[in-house]
N, C-alpha and C positions, 0 to 999 in steps of 0.2 A: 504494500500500500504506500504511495507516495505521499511523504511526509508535508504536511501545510505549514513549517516553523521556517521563519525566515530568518537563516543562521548570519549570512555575510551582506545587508542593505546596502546596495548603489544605489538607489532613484529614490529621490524624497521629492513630497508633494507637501512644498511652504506655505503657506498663510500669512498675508499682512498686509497690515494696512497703511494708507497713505500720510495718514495725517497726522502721525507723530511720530517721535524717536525711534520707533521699531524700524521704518522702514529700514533706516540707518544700517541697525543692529541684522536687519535680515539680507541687505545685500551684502556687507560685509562676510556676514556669516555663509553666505551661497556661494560668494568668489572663492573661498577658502576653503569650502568642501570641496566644489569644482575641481582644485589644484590638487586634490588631494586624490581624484579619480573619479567622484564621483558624478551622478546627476541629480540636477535640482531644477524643477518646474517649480517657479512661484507664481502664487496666485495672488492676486492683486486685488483691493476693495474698501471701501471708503469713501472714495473720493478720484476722480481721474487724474494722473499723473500732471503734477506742475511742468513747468517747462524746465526749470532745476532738476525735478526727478527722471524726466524724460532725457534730459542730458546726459545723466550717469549713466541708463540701462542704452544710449547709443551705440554701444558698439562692444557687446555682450561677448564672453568667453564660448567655446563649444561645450555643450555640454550644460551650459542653463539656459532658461524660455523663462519668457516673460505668458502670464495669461490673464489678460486686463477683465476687470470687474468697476462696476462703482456702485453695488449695495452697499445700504448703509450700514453701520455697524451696531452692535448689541450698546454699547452707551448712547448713541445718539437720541434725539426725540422721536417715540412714533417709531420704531426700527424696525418692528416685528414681521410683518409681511416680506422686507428685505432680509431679514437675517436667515428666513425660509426659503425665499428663495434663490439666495446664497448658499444656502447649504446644498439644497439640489443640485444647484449647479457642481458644486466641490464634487458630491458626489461624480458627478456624470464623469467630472475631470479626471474622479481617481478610477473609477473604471474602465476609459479610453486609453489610458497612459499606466496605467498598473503600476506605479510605485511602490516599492520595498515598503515604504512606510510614508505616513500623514504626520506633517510638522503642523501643530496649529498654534498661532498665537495670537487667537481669540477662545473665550470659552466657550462659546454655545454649540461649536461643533464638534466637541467631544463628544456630546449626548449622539451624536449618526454613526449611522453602522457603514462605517467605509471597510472596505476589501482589503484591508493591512491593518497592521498594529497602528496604534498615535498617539504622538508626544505630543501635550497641553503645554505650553511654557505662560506662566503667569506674570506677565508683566507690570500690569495693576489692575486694580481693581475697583469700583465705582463703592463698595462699601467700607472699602478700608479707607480710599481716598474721601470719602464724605466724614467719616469717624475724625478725620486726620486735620480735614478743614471746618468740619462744624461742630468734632466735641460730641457727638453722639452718633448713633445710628438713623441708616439711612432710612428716612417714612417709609410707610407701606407704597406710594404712589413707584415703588423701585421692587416690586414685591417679585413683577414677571424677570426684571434681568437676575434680582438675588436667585429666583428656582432656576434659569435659565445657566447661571453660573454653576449652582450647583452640581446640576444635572450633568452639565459638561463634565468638572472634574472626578465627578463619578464614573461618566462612561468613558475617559480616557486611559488608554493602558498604564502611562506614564504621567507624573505632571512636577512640574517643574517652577522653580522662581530663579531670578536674579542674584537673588540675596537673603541671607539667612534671616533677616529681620523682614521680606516682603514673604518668607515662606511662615513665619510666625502670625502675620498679621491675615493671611488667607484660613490659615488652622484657625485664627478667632474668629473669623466671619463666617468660615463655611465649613470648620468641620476641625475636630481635634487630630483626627488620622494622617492628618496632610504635615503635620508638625514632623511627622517622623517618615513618613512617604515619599513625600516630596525631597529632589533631588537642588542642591544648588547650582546655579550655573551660572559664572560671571560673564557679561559682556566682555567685547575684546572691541580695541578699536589701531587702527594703522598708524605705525610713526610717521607713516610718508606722505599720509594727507595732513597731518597735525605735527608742526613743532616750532619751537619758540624762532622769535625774530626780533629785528630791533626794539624793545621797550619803548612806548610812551607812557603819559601821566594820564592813564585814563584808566577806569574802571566800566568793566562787560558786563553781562548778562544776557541770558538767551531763555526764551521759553515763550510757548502761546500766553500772550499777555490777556486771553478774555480766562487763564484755566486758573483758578483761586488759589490752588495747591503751589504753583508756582510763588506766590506772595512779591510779587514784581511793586506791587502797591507801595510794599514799605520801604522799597529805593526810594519811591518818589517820593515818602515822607522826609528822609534824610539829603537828597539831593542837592536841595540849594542852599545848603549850610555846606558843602564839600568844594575845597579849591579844585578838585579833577572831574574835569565830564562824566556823568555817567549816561551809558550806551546801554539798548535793550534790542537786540535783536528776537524777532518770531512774529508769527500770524496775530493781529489782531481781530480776525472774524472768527468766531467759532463757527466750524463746518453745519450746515442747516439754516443756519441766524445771520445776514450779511449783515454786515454794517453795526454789527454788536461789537464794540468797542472798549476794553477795560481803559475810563480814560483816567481814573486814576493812576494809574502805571505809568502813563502819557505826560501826567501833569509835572510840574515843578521840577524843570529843567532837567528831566528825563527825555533825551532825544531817543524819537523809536527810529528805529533801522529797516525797519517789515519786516518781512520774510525773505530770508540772504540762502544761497546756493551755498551748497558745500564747500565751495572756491572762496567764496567771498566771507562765509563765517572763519573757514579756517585761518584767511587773511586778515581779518579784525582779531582772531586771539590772539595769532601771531605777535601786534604790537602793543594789546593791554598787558598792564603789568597787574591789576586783579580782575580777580572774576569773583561775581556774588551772585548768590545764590540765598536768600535766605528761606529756602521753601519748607513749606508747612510737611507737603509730602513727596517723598520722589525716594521712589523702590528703587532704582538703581543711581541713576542720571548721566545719560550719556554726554550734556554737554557739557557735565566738569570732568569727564573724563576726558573728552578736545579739549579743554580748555587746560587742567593738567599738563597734556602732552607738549600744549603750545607755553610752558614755560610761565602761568598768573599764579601769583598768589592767591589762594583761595578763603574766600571768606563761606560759610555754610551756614545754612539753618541745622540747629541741632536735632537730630535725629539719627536714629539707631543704622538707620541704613548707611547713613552718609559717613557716621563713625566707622561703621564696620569695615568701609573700605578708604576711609584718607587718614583714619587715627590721628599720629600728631602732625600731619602736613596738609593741616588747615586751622583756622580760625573759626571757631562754632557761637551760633547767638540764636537767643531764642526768636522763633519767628513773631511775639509780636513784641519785643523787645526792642520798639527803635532807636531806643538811647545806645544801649547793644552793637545796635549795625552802627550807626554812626563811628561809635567810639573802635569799634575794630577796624573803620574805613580810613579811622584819620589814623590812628594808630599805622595804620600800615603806609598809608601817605608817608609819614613825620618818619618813619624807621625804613632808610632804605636797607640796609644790613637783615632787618627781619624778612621785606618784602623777597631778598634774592636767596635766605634760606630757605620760605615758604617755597617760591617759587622752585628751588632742586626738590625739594623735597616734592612735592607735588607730584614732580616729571619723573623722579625716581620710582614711586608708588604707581606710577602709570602705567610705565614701562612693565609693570607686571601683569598689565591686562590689554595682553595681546591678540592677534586674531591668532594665530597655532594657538596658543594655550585653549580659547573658547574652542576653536575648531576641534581639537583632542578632547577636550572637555563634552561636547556634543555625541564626538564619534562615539564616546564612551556611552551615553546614553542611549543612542541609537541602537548602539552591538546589546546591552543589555536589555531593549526593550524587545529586539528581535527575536534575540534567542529565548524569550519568557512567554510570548504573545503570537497566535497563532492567529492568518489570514484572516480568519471569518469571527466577523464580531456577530453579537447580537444585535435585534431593533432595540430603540430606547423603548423603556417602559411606561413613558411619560410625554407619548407622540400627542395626546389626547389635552397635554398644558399645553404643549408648543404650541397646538394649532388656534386653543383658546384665546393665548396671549398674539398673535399673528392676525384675532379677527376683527 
């Protein structure tokens, strides 16, 4: 009898979406598998490809495809009808192209019965992030994405976090099992797109300025009391909502930057000498890990994740602490000596979060999921909420 255990995965079938950090983290991580022998079909959704994003997937290695979507996603408003027929679609995708295995990094489509084993990697989440920005849990009015998440990490073979404090904070929203289940995996980011350049007198920041968790708000409390610019690169539209604009992030001589191409943010860390951050919430954050690379001093919002991975090579305040930011901002102004320790320090802690090490880090997860996890999944038992919340 011919065995259904998939011992050695070449073809992965990726998931991700457009409109934040993952994409990042997922072509990254596709180039790197690629190099390494394998294939990777990513599947695309969210939002159609910017012209930044369209630039990068220009002129693709053998051996990965692109396959465009624009459902909207499980956070969005109103999703439900799209996250169904998102899923159908993945479906169809994985059984024309038969992958070794399903990468999702989205939840809800753990809950489908795809033709291969699948890794859930949890990058955040709308309960822990609401917990993180409002101090409690999220209403019932988030009742469908909470069972929707669930469900996911239930029917995924594998599930996965960033960091050992965003795999803590999913074990308290959605389940104690995941504490010790759940697999860690660090982002990896390239030294050849990211590394310091000449220094100027200015302080960065990067994030969707409409998304609370980022806390860009409290720069522009502190702003105009600072002798150095402060710079905000990111989207100010939230995907759905045009023209919704955090304009407190905007205000008091916070110049916003938009939304910068990979060229052009890596070219702005290049020559600040910090970067802040003082966010409320952020399971990984890939842009102080660019911003690391490119040689800033870092300032952070204190939080478990952010400790876990820059320890002592950064400057931590609490996020609503603006006396805090201030004083760590001038502080590092007034001490160049501190700013160019922060600043190795930073680039040194960076440097350990490479693409080979994620890449190995992954493979390892992939060979273990395959050799534990046989072809044929089950239907979810819970076809009957999806379709409720979908109507």
């Amino acid at each position: 009898m011919q065995s259904t255990q998939v011992r050695h995965p070449r073809h992965v079938l990726m998931t991700v979406d457009t409109v934040g950090g993952v994409w990042n983290h997922a072509l990254e991580l596709s180039l790197g598998l690629v190099g390494r022998g394998m294939r990777v079909s990513l599947a695309t959704m969210g939002a159609p490809l910017s012209s930044g994003q369209r630039a990068q997937v220009a002129d693709l290695p053998r051996g990965l495809t692109l396959h465009e979507s624009a459902w909207r996603l499980e956070w969005m408003e109103d999703p439900w009808h799209d996250v169904q027929r998102a899923g159908e679609w993945l479906l169809s995708l994985a059984h024309a192209l038969r992958p070794d295995l399903v990468h999702l990094n989205q939840f809800a489509f753990g809950a489908l019965a795809f033709p291969a084993p699948t890794l859930l990697v949890a990058h955040s989440c709308v309960m822990s992030w609401w917990r993180a920005v409002h101090g409690e849990a999220a209403p019932a009015s988030w009742n469908c994405y909470r069972d929707a998440v669930r469900r996911g990490l239930g029917g995924a073979g594998l599930v996965a976090a960033p960091t050992h404090a965003m795999r803590e904070a999913l074990a308290f929203e959605h389940g104690a099992w995941l504490a010790k289940r759940a697999l860690v995996l660090p982002n990896g980011r390239s030294a050849v797109c990211f590394a310091p350049g000449n220094k100027e007198p200015a302080i960065l920041s990067a994030g969707r300025l409409w998304d609370k968790a980022k806390n860009l708000a409290a720069l522009a409390a502190v702003a105009s009391r600072l002798p150095w610019p402060v710079c905000v690169a990111g989207a100010t539209e939230k995907p759905g909502s045009p023209g919704l604009v955090d304009t407190g992030a905007l205000a008091h001589g916070v110049r916003s930057l938009g939304e910068l191409t990979q060229q052009e943010l890596a070219a702005r860390l290049a020559k600040a000498t910090v970067y802040a951050l003082p966010a409320r919430y952020e399971p990984f954050g890939q842009s102080v890990l660019e911003a690391a690379l490119s040689g800033c001093a870092l300032v952070l919002g204190d939080l478990a994740s952010l400790r876990e991975l820059w320890g002592d090579a950064a400057l931590y305040v609490a996020p609503d602490d603006h006396a805090a930011l201030h004083a760590a901002l001038v502080r590092l102004i007034d001490d160049a000596p501190l700013r160019q320790c922060l600043g190795a320090r930073a680039l040194a802690r960076a440097r350990f979060f490479t693409p080979d090490r994620m890449v190995d880090a992954y493979l390892g997860a992939y060979a273990r999921l395959a050799g534990t996890c046989s072809l044929g999944a089950t239907p979810s038992d819970n076809d009957s909420k999806e379709k409720e919340c979908a109507s």
